[in-house]
N, C-alpha and C positions, 0 to 999 in steps of 0.2 A: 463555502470557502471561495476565497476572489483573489489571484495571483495578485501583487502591488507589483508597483510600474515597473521598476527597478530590477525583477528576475528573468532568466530565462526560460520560456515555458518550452516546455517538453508535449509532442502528440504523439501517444501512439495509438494503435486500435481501438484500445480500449478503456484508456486513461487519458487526461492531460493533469500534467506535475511540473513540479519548480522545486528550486532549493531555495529557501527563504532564508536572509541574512544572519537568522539564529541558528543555521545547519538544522532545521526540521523540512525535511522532504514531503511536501504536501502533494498530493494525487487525489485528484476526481474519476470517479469511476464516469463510463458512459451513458449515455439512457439507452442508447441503441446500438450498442457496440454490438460488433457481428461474434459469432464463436470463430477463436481462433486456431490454429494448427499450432502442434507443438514446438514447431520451428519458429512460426510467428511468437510465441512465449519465450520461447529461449533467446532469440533476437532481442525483445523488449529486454527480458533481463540483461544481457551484455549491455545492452545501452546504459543502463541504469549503473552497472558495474562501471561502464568505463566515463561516462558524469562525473560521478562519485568517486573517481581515484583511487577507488579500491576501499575508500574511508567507511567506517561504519558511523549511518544517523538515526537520527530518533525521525520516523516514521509519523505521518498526520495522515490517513486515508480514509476518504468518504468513500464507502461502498456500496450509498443507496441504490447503485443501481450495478453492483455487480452482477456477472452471470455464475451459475455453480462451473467447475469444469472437471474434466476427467482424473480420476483417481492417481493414477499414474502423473498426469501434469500437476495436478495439486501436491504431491511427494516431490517430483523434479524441483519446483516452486519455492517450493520449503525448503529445501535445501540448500537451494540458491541464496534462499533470501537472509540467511546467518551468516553470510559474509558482510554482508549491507547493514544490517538491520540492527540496531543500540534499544530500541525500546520503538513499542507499537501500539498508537492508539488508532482504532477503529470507531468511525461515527455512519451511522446508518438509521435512514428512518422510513426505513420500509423492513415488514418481514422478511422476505427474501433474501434481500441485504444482510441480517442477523443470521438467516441461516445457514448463508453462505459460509460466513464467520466462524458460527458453532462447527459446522463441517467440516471446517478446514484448522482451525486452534484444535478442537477435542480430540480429533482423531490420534492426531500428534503434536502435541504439545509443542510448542517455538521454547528454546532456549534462551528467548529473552523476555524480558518484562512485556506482557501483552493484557490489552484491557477493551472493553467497548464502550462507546459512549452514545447519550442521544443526540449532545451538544458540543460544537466545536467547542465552544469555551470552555468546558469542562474538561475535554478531553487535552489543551492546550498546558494548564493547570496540572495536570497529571504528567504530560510531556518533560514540563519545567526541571524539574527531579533528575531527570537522564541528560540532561544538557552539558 
């Protein structure tokens, strides 16, 4: 994924994101991002919450290069992220990435539409529907 000219891009630790003109929240995971504190998560999230105006979007996140995180922050996270969050696709092409994913959806289900994909474009396609 490649922000276009036109958005504002967002860095945090461990992602860089944009809101793209169709309201879909696109986010790159890092390749080297450090593990963070749970303060450092809860801060990213506020940020995201307060971008976003409180609004809930359909979600684009490449996770290839997520890291797993603590059980406890991955429950905080989730929590979090049903105020935000309209629909979620996940694209990831590395295992890791996938397992992340599984780890984090299976344990506890998201209350909104969520899917993985190999391919942005697929995963976009699948977004369209929640718009």
């Amino acid at each position: 994924m490649t922000p276009p000219e036109n958005v504002e891009i967002h860095e945090h630790l461990t992602s860089t994101w944009w809101i793209e003109e169709n309201g879909i929240l696109c986010s790159i995971s890092k390749k080297d991002a450090p593990d963070i504190t749970r303060e450092q998560g809860m801060s990213q999230l506020e940020d995201l919450k307060r971008v976003t105006g409180g609004r809930k979007l359909c979600m684009l996140l490449d996770i290839t290069y997520a890291r797993p995180t603590k059980r406890e922050d991955r429950e905080y996270g989730a929590e979090e992220l049903t105020k935000v969050v309209k629909a979620l696709a996940l694209i990831s092409k590395s295992a890791l990435g996938k397992m992340v994913a599984n780890l984090f959806f299976n344990l506890k289900p998201p209350p909104y539409p969520t899917k993985m994909f190999n391919e942005e474009q697929e995963a976009r396609a699948w977004l369209n529907q929640y718009l």
